[in-house]
Each structure stands twice: as C-alpha cells, then as structure tokens.
C-alpha positions in Angstrom: -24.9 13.8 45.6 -27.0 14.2 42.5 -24.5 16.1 40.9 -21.8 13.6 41.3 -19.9 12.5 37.8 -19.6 9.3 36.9 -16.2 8.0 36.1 -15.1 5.4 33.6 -11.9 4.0 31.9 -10.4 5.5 29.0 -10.9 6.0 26.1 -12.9 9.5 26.8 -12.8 10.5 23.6 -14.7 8.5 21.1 -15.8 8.5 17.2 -18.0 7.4 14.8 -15.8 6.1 12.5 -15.7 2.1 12.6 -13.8 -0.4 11.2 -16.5 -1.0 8.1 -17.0 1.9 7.7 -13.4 3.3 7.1 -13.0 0.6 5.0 -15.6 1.1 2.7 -14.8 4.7 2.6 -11.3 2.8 1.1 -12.9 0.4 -1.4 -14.5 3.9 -2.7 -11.1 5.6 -3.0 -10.1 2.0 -5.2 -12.8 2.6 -7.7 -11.7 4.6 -10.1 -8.0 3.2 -10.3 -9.8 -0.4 -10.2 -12.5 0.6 -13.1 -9.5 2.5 -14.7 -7.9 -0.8 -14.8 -10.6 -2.7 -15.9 -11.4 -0.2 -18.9 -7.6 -0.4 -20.2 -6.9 -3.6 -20.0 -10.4 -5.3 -20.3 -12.2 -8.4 -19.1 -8.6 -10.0 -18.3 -8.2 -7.5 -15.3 -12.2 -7.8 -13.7 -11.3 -11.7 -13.4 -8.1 -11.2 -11.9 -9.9 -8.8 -9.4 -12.7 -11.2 -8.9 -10.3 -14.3 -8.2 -8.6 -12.1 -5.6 -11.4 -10.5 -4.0 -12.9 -14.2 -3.6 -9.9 -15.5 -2.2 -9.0 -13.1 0.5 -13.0 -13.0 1.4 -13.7 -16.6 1.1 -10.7 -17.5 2.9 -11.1 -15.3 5.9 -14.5 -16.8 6.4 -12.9 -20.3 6.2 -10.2 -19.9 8.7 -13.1 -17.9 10.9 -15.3 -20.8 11.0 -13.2 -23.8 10.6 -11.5 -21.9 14.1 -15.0 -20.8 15.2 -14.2 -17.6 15.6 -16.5 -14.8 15.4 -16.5 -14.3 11.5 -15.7 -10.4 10.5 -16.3 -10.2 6.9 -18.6 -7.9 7.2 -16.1 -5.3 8.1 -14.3 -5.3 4.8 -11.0 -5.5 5.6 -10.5 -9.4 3.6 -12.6 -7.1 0.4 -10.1 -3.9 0.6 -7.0 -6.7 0.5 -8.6 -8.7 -1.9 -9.1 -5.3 -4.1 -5.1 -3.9 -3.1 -3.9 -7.3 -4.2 -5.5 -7.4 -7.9 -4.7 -4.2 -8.5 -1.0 -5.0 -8.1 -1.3 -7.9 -10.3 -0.9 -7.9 -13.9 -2.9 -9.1 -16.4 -0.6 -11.7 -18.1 -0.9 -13.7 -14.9 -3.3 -17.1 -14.7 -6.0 -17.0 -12.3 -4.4 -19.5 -9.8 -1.8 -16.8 -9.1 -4.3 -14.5 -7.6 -6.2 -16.9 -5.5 -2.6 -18.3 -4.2 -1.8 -14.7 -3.2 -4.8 -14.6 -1.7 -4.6 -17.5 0.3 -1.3 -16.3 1.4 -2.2 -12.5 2.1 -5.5 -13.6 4.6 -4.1 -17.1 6.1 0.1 -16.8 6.4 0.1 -12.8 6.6 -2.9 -11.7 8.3 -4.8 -14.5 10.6 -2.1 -16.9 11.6 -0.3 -13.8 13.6 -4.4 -12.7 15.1 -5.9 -11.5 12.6 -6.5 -7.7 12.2 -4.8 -5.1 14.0 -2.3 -8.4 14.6 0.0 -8.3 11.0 2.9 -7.0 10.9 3.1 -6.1 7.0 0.7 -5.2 5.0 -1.2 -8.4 3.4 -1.2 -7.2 -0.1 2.1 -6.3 -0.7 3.4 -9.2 1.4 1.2 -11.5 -1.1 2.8 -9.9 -4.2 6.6 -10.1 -2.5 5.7 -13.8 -2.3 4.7 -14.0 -5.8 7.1 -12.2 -7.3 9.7 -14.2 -5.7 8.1 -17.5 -6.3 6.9 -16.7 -9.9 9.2 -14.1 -11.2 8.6 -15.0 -15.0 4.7 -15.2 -14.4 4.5 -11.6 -12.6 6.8 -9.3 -14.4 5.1 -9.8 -17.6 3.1 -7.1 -18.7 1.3 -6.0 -21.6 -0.3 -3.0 -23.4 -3.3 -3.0 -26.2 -2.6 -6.6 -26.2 1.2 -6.6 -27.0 3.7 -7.6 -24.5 6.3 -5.1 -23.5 8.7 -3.5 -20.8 6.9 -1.3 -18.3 8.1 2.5 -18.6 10.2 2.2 -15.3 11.7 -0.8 -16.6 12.5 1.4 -20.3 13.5 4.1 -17.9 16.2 1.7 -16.3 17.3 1.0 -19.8 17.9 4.6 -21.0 15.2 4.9 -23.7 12.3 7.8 -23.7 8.9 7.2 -21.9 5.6 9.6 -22.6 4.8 11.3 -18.6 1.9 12.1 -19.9 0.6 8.3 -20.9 2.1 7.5 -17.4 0.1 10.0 -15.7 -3.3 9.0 -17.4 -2.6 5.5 -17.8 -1.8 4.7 -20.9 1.0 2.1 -20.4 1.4 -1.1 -19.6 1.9 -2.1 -15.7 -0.1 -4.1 -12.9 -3.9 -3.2 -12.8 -4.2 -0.6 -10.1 -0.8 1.4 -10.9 -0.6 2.3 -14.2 -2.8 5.5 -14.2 -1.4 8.2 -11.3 -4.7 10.4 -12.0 -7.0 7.7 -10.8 -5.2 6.9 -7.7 -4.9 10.3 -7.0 -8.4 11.0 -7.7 -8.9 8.3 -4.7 -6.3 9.4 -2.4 -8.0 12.8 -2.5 -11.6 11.3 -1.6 -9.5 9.7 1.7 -8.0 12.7 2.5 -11.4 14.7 2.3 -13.4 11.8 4.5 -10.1 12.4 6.9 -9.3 8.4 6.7 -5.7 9.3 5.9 -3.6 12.1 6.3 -0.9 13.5 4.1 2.0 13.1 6.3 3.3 10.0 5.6 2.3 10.0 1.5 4.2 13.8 1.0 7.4 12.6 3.3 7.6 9.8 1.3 6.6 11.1 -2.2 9.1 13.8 -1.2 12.0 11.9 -0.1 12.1 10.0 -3.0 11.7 12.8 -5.9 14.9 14.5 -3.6 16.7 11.2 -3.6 15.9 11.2 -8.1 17.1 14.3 -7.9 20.0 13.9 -5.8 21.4 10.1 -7.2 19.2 9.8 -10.2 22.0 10.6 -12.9 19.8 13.1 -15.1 20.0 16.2 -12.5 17.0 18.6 -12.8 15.3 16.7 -15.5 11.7 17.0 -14.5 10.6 14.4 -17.1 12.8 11.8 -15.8 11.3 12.8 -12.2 7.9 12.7 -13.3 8.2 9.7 -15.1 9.4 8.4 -11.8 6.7 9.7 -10.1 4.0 8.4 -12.0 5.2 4.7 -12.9 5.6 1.9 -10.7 3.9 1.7 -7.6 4.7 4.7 -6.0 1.3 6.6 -5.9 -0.3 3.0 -5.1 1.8 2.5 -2.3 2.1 6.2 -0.9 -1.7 6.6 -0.7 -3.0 3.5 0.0 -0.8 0.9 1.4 1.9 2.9 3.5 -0.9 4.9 5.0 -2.1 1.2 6.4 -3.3 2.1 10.2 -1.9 -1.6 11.6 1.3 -1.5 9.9 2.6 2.3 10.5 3.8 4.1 13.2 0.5 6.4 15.1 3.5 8.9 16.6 3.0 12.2 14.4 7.3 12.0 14.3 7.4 8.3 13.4 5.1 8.9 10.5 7.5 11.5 9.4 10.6 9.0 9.8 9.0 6.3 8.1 7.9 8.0 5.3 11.6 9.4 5.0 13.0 5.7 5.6 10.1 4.4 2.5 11.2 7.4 -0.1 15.1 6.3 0.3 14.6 2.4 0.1 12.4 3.2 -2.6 15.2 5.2 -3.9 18.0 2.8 -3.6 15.9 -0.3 -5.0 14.9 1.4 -7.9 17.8 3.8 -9.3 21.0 0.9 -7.8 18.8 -2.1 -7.9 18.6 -5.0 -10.4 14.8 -4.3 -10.7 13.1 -0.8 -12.2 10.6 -1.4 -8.7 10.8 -1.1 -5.4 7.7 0.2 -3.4 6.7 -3.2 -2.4 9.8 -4.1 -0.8 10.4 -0.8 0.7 7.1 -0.7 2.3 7.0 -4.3 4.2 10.7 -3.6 4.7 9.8 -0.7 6.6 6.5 -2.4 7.8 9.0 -4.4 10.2 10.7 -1.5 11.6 7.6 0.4 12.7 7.7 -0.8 16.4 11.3 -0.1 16.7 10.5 3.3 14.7 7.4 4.2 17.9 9.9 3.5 20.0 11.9 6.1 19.8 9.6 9.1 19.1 7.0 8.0 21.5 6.1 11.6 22.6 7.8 12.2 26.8 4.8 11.8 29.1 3.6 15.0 31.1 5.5 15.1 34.5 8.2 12.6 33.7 11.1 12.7 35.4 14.7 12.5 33.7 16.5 9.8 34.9 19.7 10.0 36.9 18.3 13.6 38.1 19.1 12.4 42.5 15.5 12.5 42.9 
C-alpha cells in the first residue's frame, strides 16, 4: 500500500511560465521598436507611450477596485496593452487620444467581457479601430523630421517610389512602434528564442500576404514593391506581436495555420482593393472573431472516437 500513486485532476503537465512572467518576456521584445520610436521621433512619442501606459494600467486598477475584484496589475498584461497601443499611435495625435484608447482597450474591450483570457479581440488594436473611426483626421496624420507627410504605404497606393531600405530601418514616417521592421524583428526573435511565440502563425501570415502582392499586387515580381510591402504598415507589428495574442487565436496547431492564411488575405484585399494603404488592424480583430468558429473545425479527432452513423 506504500507504493500506491496518488491521483489527481488534470493538468499533469505543468510549466513555469506564468502570466507575468510571459508578459514581461513581451514588454522586453517591445523595447527596442518602442526606444526606436522614441529616438526617431523624439519626446512627442515617450508622452504618447506614457499617457497610454497610464491609461490602460491605471484603469484596470480602477475598474478592479471600484468592482473589488482581486487587482492583477501586477501581471502586466494592462502594461503590454498600454505599450501595443502607443506604439500604434502616431505622433501628431493629442494626449487625450491615447488615454481615450486606453480607457476603451482595458474597460469596453478587455474587462467588461471578464477580463483576461475573456476578450474576444485584441485590446490594442480594437482601441486603435475605435480611434481611427472616431478620429480619422487626428490618426492618419503622420510626420517625419518634423514635416508632415504620406506614410510610404500610403505613397505606394499612389504610384510614387519609396526607399525599402528607410522602411526597413525606420527612417519614415508612420505610428510609433511600426515604422522600423528591424526593431520589431529584433523583438520577435527574442520571443521566439524565450519560446513565448512560435512562428506558425507570423510565417503563414507574412507568407500569405507577400503571395497574395505577388499574385494581385499589379507590379508582378517586383521585389521592391514586395518589400516595401513588407516592411511598412503594420504588418511585422501585427504578425509578431498582436496575432500571435494567446486569448484571441486559435491553440489547434491547424487553426493557427488557417488563421494566419485568413489574416495574410484580408490583409491583402484591404490594402491592395481598399480605400486605405492599411489593413492589419482590421484584418486581425476581423479574424479575432472568427477564431472559435476557426477551433471548431480543426479541433484534432479524440483517440477512440467513433464515426457517427457507423450501426454501432
């Protein structure tokens, strides 16, 4: 009887990892697109950032204890949408916009529907969407070395020549987080390396789309007008760090697959037959919605099922 094992409910298999700690391990993988930001487009984009990490944070904490609630700060999820948020703001914007969205990301998106592991969209992005259709004006205006000007996507749109190589380091004008694909890449590789993320989801995407350039694009195998598209906008932004959200994508190996596929041809479609040179935001809480229908149907077959309609 000594040797008897005890048993206990599932799960069996457990990890270190927590909630804080994965986060943190994704305000790391921010920095240097955040300090990038900060460094190219100066003091502007630090208050922005502050504003938005305040709201997100302070707001969580108000809701918390105004609901007494067990107040979960501490494990930086408000601080990593707070950080996601500012970086796809531009610097143009007043402060108020910001702490709006951030009000909106924590309270409308995230705790009125049970907080985390509840939403079902990403915060951030569903903050800018709201934004950008409230304040069109305020949020597509964007500037570079001080001067006001089209983004290179929107040039892009318009038929005129854009540098890839300013686009890749940063050199352009854009929201805060996105405009240099070296520093979010730089990031997305630190995830990938502390195994937060995988690269399933980013590469079917990223994928997808450059096919779909390829394919529908106009410009055939021109490789700067793909990389151009590759590097501007959101897209890195979104592949690495907001579709790869663990509430708001599918956990099937299959489902990440197909909703990486569905994210690359929305993106696709918005941004090559849209009205607007973007499109990641909308494709990814567009997609965000379809993730339970998307588990539905590649929910692996459990062991030992049996086939209905089979007599037995």
């Amino acid at each position: 009887m000594s040797h008897m094992l005890n048993v206990s409910c599932a799960p069996h298999v457990r990890s270190k990892d927590s909630t804080h700690s994965i986060m943190f391990d994704v305000v790391i993988a921010l920095l240097p697109a955040t300090a990038f930001g900060i460094f190219h487009f100066g003091y502007r984009a630090l208050i922005i950032m502050l504003v938005s990490i305040a709201a997100c944070v302070g707001t969580e904490y108000l809701y918390q204890r105004g609901m007494k609630q067990k107040i979960t700060i501490e494990d930086g999820s408000a601080l990593v949408t707070g950080m996601l948020l500012g970086m796809n703001l531009s610097v143009e914007v007043p402060w108020w916009i910001p702490l709006l969205g951030g009000i909106f990301a924590i309270l409308v998106v995230k705790q009125l529907f049970g907080g985390l592991g509840q939403n079902f969209m990403n915060p951030a992005l569903a903050a800018r969407c709201f934004l950008l259709i409230s304040f069109a004006g305020r949020m597509t205006k964007f500037s570079c070395d001080g001067v006001s000007g089209a983004t290179p996507l929107a040039l892009l749109k318009n038929g005129e020549q854009v540098n890839v190589t300013n686009m890749f380091l940063g050199f352009i004008g854009g929201t805060i987080g996105e405009v240099s694909a070296l520093a979010v890449l730089i990031g997305a590789a630190y995830l990938v390396w502390k195994k937060v993320i995988s690269l399933r989801i980013p590469l079917t995407y990223i994928g997808t789309f450059a096919l779909f350039v390829l394919l529908f694009g106009g410009h055939g195998l021109d490789f700067s007008y793909l990389g151009a598209q590759l590097f501007g906008g959101g897209l890195m932004l979104g592949a690495f760090f907001m579709a790869t959200d663990y509430v708001t994508s599918p956990i099937t190996p299959n489902g990440q697959i197909v909703f990486g596929v569905m994210l690359g041809i929305l993106t696709g479609i918005f941004r090559i037959f849209g009205a607007s040179a973007e499109g990641v935001s909308y494709a990814i809480i567009f997609c965000n919605m379809l993730v339970p229908l998307i588990e539905r149907i590649t929910l692996p077959t459990a062991f030992g099922k049996e086939k209905a309609g089979n007599g037995k």
